[in-house]
C-alpha positions as CSV (number, residue, x, y, z in Angstrom):
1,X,23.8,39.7,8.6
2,X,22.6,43.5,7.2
3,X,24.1,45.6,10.4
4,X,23.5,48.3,8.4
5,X,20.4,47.6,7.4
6,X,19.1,46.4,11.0
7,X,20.5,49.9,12.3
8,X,18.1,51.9,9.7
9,X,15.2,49.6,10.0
10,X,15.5,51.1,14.1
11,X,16.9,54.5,13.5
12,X,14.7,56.5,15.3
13,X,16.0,54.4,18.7
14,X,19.1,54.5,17.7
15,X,18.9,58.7,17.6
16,X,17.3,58.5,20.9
17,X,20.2,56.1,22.3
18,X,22.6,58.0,21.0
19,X,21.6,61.2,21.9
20,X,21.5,60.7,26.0
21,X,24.7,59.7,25.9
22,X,25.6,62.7,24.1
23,X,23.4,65.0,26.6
24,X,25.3,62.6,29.7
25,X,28.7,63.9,28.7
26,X,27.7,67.8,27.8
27,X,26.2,68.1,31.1
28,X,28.9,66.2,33.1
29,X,31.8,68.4,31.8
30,X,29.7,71.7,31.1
31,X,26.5,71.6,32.9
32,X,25.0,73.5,30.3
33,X,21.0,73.4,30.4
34,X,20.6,75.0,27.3
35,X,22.8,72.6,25.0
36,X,21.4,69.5,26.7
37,X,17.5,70.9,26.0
38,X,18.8,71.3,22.4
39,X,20.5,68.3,21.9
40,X,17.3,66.2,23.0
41,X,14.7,68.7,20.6
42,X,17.3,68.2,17.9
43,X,17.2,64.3,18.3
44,X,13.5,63.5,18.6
45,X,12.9,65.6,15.1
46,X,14.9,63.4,13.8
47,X,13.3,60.6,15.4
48,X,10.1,62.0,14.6
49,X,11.4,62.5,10.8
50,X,12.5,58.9,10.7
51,X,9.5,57.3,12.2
52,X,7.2,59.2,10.0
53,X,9.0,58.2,6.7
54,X,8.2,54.3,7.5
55,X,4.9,54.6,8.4
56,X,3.6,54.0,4.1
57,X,5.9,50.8,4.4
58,X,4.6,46.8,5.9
59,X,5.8,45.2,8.7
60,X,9.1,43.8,8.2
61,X,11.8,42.4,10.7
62,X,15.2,43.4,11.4
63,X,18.2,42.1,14.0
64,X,17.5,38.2,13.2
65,X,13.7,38.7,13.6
66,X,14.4,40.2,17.1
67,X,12.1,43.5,16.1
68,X,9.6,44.6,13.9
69,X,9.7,48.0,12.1
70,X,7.0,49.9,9.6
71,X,3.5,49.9,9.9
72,X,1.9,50.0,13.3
73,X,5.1,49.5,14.8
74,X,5.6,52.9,12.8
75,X,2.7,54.9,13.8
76,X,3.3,54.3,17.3
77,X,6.9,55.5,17.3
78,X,4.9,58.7,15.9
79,X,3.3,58.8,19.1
80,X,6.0,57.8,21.1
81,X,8.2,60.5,20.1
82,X,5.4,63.2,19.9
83,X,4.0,62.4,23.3
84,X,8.1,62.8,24.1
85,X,8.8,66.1,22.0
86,X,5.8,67.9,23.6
87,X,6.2,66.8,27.1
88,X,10.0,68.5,26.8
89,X,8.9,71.6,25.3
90,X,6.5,71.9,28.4
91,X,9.2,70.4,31.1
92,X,11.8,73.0,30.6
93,X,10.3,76.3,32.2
94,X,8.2,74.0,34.2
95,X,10.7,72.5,36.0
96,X,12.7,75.7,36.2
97,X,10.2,76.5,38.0
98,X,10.0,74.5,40.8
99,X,13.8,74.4,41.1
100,X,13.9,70.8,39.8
101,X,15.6,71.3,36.8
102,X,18.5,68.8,36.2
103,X,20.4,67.9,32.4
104,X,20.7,64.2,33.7
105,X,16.5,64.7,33.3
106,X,16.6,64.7,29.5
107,X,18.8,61.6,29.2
108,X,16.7,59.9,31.6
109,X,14.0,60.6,28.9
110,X,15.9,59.9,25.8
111,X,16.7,56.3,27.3
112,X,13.4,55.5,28.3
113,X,12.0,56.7,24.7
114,X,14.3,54.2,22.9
115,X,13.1,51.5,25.5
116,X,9.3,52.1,24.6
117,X,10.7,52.3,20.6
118,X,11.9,49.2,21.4
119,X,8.9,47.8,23.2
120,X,6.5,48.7,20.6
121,X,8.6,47.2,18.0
122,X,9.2,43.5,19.8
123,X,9.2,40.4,18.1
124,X,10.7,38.4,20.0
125,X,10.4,38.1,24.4
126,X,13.7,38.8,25.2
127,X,13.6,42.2,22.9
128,X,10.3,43.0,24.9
129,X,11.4,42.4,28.1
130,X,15.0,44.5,27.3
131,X,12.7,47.7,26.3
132,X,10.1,47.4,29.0
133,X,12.6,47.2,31.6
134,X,14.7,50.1,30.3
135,X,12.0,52.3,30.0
136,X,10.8,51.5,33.6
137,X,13.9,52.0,35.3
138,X,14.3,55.6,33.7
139,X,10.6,56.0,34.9
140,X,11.4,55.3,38.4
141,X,14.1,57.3,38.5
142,X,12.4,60.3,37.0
143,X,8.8,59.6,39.7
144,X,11.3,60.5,42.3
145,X,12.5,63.2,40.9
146,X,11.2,65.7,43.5
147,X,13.2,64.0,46.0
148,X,12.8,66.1,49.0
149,X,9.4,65.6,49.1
150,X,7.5,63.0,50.9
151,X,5.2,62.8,47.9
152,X,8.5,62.4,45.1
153,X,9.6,59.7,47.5
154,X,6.8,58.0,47.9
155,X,5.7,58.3,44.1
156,X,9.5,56.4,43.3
157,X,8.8,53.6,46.3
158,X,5.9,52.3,44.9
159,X,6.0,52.7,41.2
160,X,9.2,50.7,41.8
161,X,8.3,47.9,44.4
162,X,5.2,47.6,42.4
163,X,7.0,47.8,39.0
164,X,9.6,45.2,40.2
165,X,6.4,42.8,41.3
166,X,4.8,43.5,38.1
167,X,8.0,42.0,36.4
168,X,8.0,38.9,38.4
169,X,5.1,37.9,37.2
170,X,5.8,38.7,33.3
171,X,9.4,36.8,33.7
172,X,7.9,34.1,35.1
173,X,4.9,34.1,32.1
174,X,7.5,34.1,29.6
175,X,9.7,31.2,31.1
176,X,6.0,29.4,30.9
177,X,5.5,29.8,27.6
178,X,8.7,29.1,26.5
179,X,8.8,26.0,28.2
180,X,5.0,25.7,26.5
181,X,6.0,26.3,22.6
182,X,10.2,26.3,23.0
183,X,10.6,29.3,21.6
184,X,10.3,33.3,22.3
185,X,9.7,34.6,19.1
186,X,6.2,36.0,18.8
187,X,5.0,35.1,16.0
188,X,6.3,30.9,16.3
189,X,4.6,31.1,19.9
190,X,1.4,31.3,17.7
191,X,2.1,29.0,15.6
192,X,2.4,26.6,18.5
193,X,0.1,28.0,20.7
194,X,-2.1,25.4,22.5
195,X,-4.9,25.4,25.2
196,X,-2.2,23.5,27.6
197,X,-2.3,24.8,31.2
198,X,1.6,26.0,30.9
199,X,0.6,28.0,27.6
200,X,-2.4,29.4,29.6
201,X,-0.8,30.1,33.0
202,X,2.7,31.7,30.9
203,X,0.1,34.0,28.9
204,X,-1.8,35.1,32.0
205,X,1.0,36.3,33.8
206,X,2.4,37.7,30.5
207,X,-1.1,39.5,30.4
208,X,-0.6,40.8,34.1
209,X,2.9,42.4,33.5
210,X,1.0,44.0,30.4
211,X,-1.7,45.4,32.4
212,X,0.2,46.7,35.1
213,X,2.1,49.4,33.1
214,X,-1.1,50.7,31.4
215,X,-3.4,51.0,34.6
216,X,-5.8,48.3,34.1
217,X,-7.8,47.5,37.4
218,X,-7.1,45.5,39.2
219,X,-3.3,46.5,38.6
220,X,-3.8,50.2,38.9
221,X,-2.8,50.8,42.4
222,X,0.2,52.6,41.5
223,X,-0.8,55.2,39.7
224,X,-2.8,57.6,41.6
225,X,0.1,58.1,44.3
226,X,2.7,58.0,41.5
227,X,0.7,60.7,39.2
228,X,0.8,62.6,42.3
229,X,3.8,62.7,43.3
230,X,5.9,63.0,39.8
231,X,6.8,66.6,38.3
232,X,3.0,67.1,36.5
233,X,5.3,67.6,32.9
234,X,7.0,64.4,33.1
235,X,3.5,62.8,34.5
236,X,2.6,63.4,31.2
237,X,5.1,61.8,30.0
238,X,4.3,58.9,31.7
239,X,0.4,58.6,31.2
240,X,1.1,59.2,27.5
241,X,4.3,57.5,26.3
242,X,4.7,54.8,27.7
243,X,0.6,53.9,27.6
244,X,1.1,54.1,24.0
245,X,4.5,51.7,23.5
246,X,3.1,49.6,25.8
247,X,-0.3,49.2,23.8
248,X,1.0,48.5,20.4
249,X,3.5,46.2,22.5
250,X,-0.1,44.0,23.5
251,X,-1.9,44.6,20.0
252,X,1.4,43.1,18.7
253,X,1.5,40.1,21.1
254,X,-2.8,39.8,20.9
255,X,-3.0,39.4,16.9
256,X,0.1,36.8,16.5
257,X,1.1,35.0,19.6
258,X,-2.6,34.6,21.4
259,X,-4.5,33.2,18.9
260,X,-8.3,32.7,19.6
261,X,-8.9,28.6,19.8
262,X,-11.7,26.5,21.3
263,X,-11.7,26.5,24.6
264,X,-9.7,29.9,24.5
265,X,-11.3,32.7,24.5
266,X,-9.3,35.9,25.3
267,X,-12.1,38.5,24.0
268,X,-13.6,37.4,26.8
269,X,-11.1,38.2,29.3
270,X,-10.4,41.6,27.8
271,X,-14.3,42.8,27.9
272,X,-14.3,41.9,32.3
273,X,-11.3,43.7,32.1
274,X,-12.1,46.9,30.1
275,X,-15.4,47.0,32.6
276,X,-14.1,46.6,35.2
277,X,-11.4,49.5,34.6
278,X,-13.8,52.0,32.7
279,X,-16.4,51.8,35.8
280,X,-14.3,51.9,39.0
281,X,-11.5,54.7,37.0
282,X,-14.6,56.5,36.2
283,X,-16.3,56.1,39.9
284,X,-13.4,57.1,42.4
285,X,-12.8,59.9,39.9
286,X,-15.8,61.6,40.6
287,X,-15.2,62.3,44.0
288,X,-11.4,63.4,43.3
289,X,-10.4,67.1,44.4
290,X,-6.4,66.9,43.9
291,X,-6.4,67.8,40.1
292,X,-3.5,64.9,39.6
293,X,-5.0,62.3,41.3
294,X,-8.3,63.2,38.5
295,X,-6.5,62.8,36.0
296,X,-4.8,60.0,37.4
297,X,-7.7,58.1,38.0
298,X,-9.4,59.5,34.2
299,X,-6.1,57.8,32.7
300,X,-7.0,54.1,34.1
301,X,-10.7,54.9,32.4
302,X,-9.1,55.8,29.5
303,X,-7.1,52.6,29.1
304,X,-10.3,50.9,30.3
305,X,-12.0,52.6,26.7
306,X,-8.6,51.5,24.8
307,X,-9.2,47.6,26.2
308,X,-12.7,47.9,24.8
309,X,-10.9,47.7,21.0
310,X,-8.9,45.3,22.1
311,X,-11.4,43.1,23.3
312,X,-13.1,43.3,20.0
313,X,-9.9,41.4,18.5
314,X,-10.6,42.5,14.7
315,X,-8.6,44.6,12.8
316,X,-10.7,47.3,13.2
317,X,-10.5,47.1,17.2
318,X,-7.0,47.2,16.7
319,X,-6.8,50.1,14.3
320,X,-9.2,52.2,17.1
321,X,-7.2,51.5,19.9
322,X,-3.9,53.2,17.5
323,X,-6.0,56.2,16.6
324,X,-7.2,56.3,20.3
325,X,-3.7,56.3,22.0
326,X,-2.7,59.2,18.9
327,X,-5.8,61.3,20.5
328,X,-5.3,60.2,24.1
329,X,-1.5,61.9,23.9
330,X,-2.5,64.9,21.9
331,X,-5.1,65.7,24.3
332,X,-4.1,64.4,27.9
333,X,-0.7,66.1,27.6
334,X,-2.4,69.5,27.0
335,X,-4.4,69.3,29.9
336,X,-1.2,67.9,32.6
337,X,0.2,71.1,30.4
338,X,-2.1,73.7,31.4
339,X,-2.1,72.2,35.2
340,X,1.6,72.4,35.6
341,X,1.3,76.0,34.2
342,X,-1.2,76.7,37.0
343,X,0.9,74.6,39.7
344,X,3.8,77.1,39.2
345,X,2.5,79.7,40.2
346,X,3.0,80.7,44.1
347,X,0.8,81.7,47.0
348,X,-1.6,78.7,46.6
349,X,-2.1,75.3,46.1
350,X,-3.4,75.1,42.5
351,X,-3.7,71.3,42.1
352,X,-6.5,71.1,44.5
353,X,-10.0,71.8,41.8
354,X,-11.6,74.7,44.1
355,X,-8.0,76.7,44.0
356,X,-8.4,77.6,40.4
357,X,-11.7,79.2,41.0
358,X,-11.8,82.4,39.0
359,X,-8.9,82.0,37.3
360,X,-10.3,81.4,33.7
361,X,-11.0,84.8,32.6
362,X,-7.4,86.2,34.0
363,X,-5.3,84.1,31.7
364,X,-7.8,83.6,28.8
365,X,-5.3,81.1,26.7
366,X,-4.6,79.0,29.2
367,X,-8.4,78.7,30.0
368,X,-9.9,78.3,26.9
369,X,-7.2,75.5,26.1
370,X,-7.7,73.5,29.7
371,X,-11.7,73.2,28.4
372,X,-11.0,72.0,25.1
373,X,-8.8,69.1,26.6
374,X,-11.3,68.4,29.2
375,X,-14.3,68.6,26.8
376,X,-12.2,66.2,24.7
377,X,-11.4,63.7,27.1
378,X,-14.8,63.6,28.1
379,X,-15.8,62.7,24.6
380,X,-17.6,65.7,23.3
381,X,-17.9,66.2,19.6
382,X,-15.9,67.4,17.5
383,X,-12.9,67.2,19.4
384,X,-10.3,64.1,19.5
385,X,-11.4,62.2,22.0
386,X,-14.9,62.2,20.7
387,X,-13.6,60.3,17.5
388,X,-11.4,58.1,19.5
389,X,-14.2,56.7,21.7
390,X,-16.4,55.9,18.8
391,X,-13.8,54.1,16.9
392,X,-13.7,51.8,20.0
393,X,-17.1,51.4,20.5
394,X,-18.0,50.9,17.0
395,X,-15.0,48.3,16.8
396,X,-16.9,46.3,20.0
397,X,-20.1,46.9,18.2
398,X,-19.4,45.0,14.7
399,X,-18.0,42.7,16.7
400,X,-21.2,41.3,18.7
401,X,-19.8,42.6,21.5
402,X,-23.1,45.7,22.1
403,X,-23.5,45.4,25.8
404,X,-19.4,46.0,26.2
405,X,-20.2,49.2,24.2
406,X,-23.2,50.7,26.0
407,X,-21.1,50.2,29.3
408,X,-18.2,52.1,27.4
409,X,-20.6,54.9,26.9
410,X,-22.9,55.2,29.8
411,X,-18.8,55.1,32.0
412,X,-17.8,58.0,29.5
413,X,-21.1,59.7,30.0
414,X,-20.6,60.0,33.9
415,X,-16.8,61.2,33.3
416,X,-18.6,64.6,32.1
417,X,-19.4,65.5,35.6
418,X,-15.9,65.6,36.6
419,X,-14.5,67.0,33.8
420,X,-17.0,69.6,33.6
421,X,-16.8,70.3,37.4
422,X,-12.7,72.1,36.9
423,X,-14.4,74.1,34.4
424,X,-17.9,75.2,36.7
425,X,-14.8,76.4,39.5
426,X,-12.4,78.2,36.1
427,X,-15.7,80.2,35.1
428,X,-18.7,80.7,37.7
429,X,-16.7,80.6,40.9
430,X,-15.3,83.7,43.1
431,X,-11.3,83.9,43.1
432,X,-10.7,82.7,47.1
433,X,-8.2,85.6,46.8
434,X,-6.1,88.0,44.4
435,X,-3.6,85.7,42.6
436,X,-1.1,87.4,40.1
437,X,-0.4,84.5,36.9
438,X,2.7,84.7,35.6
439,X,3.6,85.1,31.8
440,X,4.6,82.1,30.2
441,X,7.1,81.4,27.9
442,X,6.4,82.0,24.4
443,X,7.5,78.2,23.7
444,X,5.6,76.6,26.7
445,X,1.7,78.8,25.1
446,X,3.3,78.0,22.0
447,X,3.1,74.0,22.2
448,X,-0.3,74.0,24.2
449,X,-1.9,75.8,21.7
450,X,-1.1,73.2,18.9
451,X,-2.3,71.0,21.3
452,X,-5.5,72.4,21.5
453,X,-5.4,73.1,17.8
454,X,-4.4,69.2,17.2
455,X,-7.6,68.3,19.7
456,X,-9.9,70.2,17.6
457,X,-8.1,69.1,14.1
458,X,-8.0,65.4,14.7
459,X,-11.6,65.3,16.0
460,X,-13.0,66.4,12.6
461,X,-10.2,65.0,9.9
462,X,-11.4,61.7,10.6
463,X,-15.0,62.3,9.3
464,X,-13.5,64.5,6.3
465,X,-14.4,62.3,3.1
466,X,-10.6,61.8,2.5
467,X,-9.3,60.9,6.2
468,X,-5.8,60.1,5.7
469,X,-5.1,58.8,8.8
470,X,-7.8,56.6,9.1
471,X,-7.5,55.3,5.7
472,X,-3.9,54.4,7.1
473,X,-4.7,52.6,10.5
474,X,-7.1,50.8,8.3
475,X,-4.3,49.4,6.6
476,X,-2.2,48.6,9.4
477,X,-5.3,46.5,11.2
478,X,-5.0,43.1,10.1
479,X,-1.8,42.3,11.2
480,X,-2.3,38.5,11.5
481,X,-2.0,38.8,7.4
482,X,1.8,38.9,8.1
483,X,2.4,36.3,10.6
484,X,4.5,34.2,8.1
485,X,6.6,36.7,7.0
486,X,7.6,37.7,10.6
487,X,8.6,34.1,11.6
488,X,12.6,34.3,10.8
């Protein structure tokens, strides 16, 4: 066996690993904020660095065909680990802030990063259930983070009693579909994947657990309360991150071990699904006025959009949904950014909408920035989530499925109201009363303007006549080609 060779092939999780235990034992002897910030920054460039050097290279396996590394598996460590870097660059003076700040915080996020690496990069059941579960216990941990307030506490009690439900049903679909094909490697369950009610019961509940961790309805319960009540920085972490592992975890599992059969149509299934989440995420957040609990409820209409490329089930849904988790990070974590800049402020509540009324003009940056990240995530061209959208909807289009698509965009069309409504209060509302904005750091402007700079970038690369990255996700689509290969 190549230990050395296994150990490259997952390098970037192995940085990440690595590194909290490193950041465990500075801040257990020195308590020393400042080394423990720079120890995780350090780390994830290198993770980044790492993860960005396989992304020209196939899918290959590594640890006895226990994970897969390069292509897809690739790009979304990329995301991973930028959706991580950013959301740390913002946490520090944020949580300062509001007198949360703790060392043990960044190890928490180090750990869970390597568990979503490790997610995303399953080829096997047992290696997907090991990196789900680690990065939902660090979650947990981190939604209560705010501990002496009812909403931390509650946040933590039901992200983890609904987390812990969620897993029930995943174990037991995986027991089912062992017992089904007799083995847990991904790729050999489709091989002997059959329309058997064990194989079909195992890979519903698999589905469920799936569902449950990126806000699908009807498994979305969770995340309003839990958005709520988590530090708004590591919120992003959470609506970004761990969204994306757990996506290219499903595309992974959708194009090798639930192959489309007679009788068996999980398209099908998908399309209800995506529906059902872009409509009611879409509906109940049009009448939110808690700025989290917006967002919150725009994130489950967001993974509704993602489910419409997955539904498709070609290469080039599968290829959309990548580019639209890249633009879903870029731009959701900029706008949780620019709220959690707002939120720390005192003398009012600023995650209610009417509260920031007036407050556009005073800190013209910040501003600007929010309505470029809202604009985006309500799909207005040319920004990012304009281009992510109509990847998925052309994906569901050239695949018959045109009805799916029209509901995709007549959803995003009513998001606008919403989205437009924080900016109506931000420009052409009175200030409720004199409020003096702070200064932020020059890191924390720093990082949310290369957010909005990456919103506006990525919304026009891809119709550039030489679009890189699409001309790469392209590549990385038809990843049924390799099933073969990836059986050990």
């Amino acid at each position: 066996m190549d230990y050395l060779g296994d150990i490259q092939a997952f390098l970037p999780g192995v940085i990440t690993a690595l590194a909290g235990l490193i950041v465990i034992v500075i801040e257990s002897l020195k308590k020393d904020s400042s080394a423990t910030f720079w120890v995780t920054v350090l780390s994830l460039v290198a993770a980044l660095f790492f993860s960005i050097q396989s992304l020209g290279t196939g899918l290959d396996t590594a640890f006895s065909g226990m994970l897969v590394h390069g292509g897809a598996v690739a790009f979304g460590n990329v995301i991973i680990v930028v959706a991580t870097l950013f959301c740390v660059f913002i946490s520090e003076d944020y949580l300062k802030g509001i007198n949360h700040y703790y060392g043990e915080t960044y190890a928490l996020i180090l750990f869970a990063t390597t568990g979503m690496m490790c997610l995303a990069g399953s080829n096997d059941l047992i290696t997907l259930f090991i990196g789900l579960e680690t990065m939902s216990i660090c979650l947990y941990v981190m939604a209560g983070l705010i501990k002496d307030e009812k909403s931390g506490a509650e946040a933590a009690l039901k992200y983890f009693l609904l987390g812990a439900f969620s897993t029930g049903f995943l174990l037991y679909g995986m027991a089912l579909i062992y017992g089904a094909t007799g083995t847990t490697n991904i790729s050999a369950i489709g091989a002997a994947a059959s329309t058997d009610l064990l194989f079909l019961a195992g890979a519903a509940l698999l589905l469920v657990g799936f569902l449950f961790k990126v806000s699908a309805v009807p498994f979305h319960m969770w995340t309003p309360d839990v958005y709520q009540g988590t530090p708004t920085t590591l919120t992003a972490y959470f609506a970004t991150a761990s969204k994306a592992a757990t996506f290219v975890a499903l595309i992974m599992v959708l194009s090798r071990a639930l192959p489309v059969m007679e009788g068996l149509n999980w398209q099908m299934v998908f399309s209800v699904i995506a529906i059902l989440t872009m409509v009611f995420g879409n509906i109940i957040a049009l009448v939110q006025d808690n700025l989290k609990r917006m967002l919150a409820y725009s994130s489950i209409a967001h993974a509704g959009y993602a489910l419409v490329g997955l539904a498709a089930g070609t290469p080039e849904g599968y290829s959309a949904v990548l580019f639209y988790m890249f633009a879903y990070t870029i731009m959701n974590i900029g706008a949780f950014g620019v709220i959690a800049y707002y939120e720390r402020n005192k003398g009012m509540d600023f995650s209610e909408v009417q509260n920031l009324a007036g407050l556009g003009f005073k800190k013209p940056v910040m501003g600007i920035a929010l309505s470029i990240f809202l604009f985006s995530l309500a799909g207005i061209p040319p920004l990012v989530g304009f281009a992510g959208k109509y990847y998925v909807f052309a994906a569901a289009i050239n695949a018959e499925m045109v009805t799916l698509a029209v509901i995709g965009v007549l959803a995003s069309a009513a998001s606008v109201y919403y989205y437009l409504r924080v900016m109506v209060y931000l420009y052409f509302r009175e200030e409720h009363k004199p409020v003096e904005l702070f200064n932020p750091t020059l890191l924390y402007k720093g990082t949310i303007i290369i957010l909005a700079i990456l919103t506006l970038y990525y919304g026009i690369e891809p119709i550039l006549p030489a679009s890189g990255l699409m001309e790469l996700l392209n590549s990385y689509g038809n990843l049924g080609a390799v099933t073969n290969v990836l059986i050990p």
